[in-house]
Backbone as numpy.savetxt, mean C-alpha at the origin, in Angstrom:
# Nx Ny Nz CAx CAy CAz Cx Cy Cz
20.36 -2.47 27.72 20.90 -3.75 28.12 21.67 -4.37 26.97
21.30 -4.24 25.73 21.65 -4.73 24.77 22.63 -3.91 24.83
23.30 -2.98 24.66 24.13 -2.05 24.38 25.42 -2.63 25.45
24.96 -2.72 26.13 26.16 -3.10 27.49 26.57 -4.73 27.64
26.17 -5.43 27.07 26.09 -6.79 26.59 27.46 -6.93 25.09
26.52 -6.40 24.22 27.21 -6.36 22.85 28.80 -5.56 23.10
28.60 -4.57 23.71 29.84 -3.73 23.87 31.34 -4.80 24.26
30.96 -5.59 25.19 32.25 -6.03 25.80 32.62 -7.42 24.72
31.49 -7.58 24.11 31.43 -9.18 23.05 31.85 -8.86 21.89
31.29 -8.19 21.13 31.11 -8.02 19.51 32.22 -6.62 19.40
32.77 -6.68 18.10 33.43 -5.09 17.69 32.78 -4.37 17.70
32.74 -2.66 17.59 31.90 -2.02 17.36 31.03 -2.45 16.00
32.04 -2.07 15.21 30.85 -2.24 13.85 29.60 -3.30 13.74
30.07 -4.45 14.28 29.08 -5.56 14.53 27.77 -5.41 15.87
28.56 -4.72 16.82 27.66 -3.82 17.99 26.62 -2.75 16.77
27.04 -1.86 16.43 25.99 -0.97 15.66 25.22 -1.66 14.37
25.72 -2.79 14.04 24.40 -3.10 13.23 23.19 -4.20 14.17
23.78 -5.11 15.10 23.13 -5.27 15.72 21.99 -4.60 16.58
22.04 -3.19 16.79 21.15 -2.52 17.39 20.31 -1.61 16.56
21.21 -1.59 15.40 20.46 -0.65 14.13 19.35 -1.63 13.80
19.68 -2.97 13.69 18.74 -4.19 13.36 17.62 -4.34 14.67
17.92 -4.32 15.38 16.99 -4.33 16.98 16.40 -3.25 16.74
16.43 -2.06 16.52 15.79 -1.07 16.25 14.86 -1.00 15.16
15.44 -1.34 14.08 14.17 -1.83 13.20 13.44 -2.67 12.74
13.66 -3.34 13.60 12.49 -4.17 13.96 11.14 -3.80 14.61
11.70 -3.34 15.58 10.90 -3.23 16.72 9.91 -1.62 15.61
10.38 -0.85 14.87 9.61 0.43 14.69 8.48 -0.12 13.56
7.77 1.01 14.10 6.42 0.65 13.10 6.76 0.74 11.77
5.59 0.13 10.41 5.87 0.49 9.37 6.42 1.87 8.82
6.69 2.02 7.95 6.77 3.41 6.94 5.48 3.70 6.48
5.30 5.20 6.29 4.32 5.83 5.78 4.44 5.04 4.56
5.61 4.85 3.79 5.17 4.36 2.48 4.97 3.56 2.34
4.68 2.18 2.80 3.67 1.63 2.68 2.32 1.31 2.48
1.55 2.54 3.21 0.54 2.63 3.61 0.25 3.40 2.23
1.10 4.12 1.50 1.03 5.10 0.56 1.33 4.47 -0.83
0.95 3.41 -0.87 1.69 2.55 -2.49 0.11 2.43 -3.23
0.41 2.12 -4.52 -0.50 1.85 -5.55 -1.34 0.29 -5.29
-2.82 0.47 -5.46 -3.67 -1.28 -5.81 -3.23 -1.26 -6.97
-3.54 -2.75 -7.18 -3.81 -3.39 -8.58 -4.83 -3.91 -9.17
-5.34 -4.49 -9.87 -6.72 -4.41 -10.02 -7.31 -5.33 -8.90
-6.76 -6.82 -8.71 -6.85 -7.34 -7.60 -6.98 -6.71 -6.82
-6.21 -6.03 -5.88 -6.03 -5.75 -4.63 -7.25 -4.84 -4.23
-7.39 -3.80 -5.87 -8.48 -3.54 -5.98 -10.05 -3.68 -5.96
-10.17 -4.76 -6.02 -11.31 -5.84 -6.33 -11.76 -6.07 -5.15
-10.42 -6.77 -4.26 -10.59 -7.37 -3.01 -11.18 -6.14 -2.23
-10.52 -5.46 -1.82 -10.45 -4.01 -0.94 -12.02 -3.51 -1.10
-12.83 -3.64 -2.46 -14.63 -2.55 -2.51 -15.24 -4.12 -3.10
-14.87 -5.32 -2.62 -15.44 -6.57 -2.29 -16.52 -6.61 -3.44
-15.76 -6.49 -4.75 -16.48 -6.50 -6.44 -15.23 -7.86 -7.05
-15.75 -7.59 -8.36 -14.83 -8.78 -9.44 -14.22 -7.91 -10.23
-12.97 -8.17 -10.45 -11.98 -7.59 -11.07 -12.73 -7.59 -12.33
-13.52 -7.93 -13.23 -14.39 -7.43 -14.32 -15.05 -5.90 -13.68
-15.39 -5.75 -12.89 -16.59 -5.14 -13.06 -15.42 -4.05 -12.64
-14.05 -3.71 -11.78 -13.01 -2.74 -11.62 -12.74 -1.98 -13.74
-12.66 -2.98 -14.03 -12.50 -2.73 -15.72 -13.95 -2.15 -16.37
-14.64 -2.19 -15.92 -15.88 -1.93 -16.58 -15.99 -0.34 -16.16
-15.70 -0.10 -14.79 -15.96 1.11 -14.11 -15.25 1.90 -14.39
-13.78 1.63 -14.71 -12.41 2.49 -15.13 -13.34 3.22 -16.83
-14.03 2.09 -17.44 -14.70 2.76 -18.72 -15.68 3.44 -18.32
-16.97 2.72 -17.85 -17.83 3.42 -17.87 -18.56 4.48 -16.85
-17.44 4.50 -15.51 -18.11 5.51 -14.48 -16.98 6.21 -14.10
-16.13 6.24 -15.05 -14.55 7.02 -14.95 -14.02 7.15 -13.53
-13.69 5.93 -12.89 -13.23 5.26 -11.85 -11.70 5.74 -12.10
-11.32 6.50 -11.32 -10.20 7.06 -11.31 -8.67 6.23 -11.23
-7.88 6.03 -12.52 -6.92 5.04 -12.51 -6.04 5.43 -13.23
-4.94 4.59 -12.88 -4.01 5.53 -13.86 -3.20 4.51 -14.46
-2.78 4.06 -16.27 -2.13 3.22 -16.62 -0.65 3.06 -16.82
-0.10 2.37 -16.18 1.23 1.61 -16.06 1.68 0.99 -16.95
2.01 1.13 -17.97 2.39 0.34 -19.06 1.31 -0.27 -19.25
1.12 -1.70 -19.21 -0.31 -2.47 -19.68 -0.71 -2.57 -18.36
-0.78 -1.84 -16.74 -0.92 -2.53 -15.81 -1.80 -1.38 -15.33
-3.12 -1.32 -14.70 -4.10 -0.23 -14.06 -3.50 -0.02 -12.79
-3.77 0.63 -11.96 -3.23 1.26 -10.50 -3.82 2.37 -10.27
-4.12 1.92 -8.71 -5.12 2.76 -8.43 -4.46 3.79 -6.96
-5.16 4.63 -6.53 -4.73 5.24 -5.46 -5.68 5.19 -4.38
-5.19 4.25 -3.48 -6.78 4.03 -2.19 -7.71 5.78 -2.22
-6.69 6.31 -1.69 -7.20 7.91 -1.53 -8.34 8.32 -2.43
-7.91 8.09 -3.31 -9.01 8.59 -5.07 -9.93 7.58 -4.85
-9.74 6.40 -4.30 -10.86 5.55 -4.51 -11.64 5.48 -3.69
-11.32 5.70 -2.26 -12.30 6.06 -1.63 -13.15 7.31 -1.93
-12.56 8.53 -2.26 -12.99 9.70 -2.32 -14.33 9.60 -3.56
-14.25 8.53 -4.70 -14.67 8.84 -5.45 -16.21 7.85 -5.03
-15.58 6.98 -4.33 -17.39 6.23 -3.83 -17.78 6.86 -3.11
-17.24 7.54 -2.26 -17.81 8.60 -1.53 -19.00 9.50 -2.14
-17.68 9.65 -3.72 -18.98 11.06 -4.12 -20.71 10.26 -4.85
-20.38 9.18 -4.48 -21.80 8.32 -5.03 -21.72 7.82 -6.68
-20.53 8.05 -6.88 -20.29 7.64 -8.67 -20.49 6.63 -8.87
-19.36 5.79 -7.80 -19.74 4.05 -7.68 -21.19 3.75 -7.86
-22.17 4.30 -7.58 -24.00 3.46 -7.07 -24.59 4.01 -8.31
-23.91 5.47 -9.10 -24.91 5.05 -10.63 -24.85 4.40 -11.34
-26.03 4.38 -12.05 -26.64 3.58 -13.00 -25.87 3.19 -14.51
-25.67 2.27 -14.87 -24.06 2.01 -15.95 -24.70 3.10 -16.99
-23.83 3.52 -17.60 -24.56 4.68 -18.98 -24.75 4.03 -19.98
């Protein structure tokens, strides 16, 4: 409908971004989204702890992270995988 509307109104070029735009809208996110780095926050929030205790674990229960210039980042994937393996619930060394 849109197509047959825009056609007789708008130039083409203004017809194809209009529907390129209608179109992405309407589509779901990108995988990459879903696929980006936490931060320690986001971190924190997400296994419902205090961004202290994310820093404590990166030392002392080798909480899998990787440093960014001065900035930690984490990979959901690794982080789930690694409470999984029960690392998270021992005892601090």
């Amino acid at each position: 409908m849109l197509k047959h509307w825009t056609a007789r109104v708008l130039p083409d070029a203004v017809c194809c971004m209009l529907i390129y735009w209608t179109n992405a809208m309407n589509s779901p996110p990108t995988s990459q989204v879903h696929d980006r780095w936490l931060s320690v926050d986001e971190l924190a929030d997400y296994l419902g702890i205090k961004r202290d205790t994310v820093y404590k674990w990166i030392t002392r229960r080798t909480m899998p992270a990787h440093k960014v210039g001065r900035l930690w980042k984490f990979r959901k994937e690794e982080i789930d995988a690694w409470v999984r393996s029960g690392a998270a619930s021992e005892p601090d060394k």
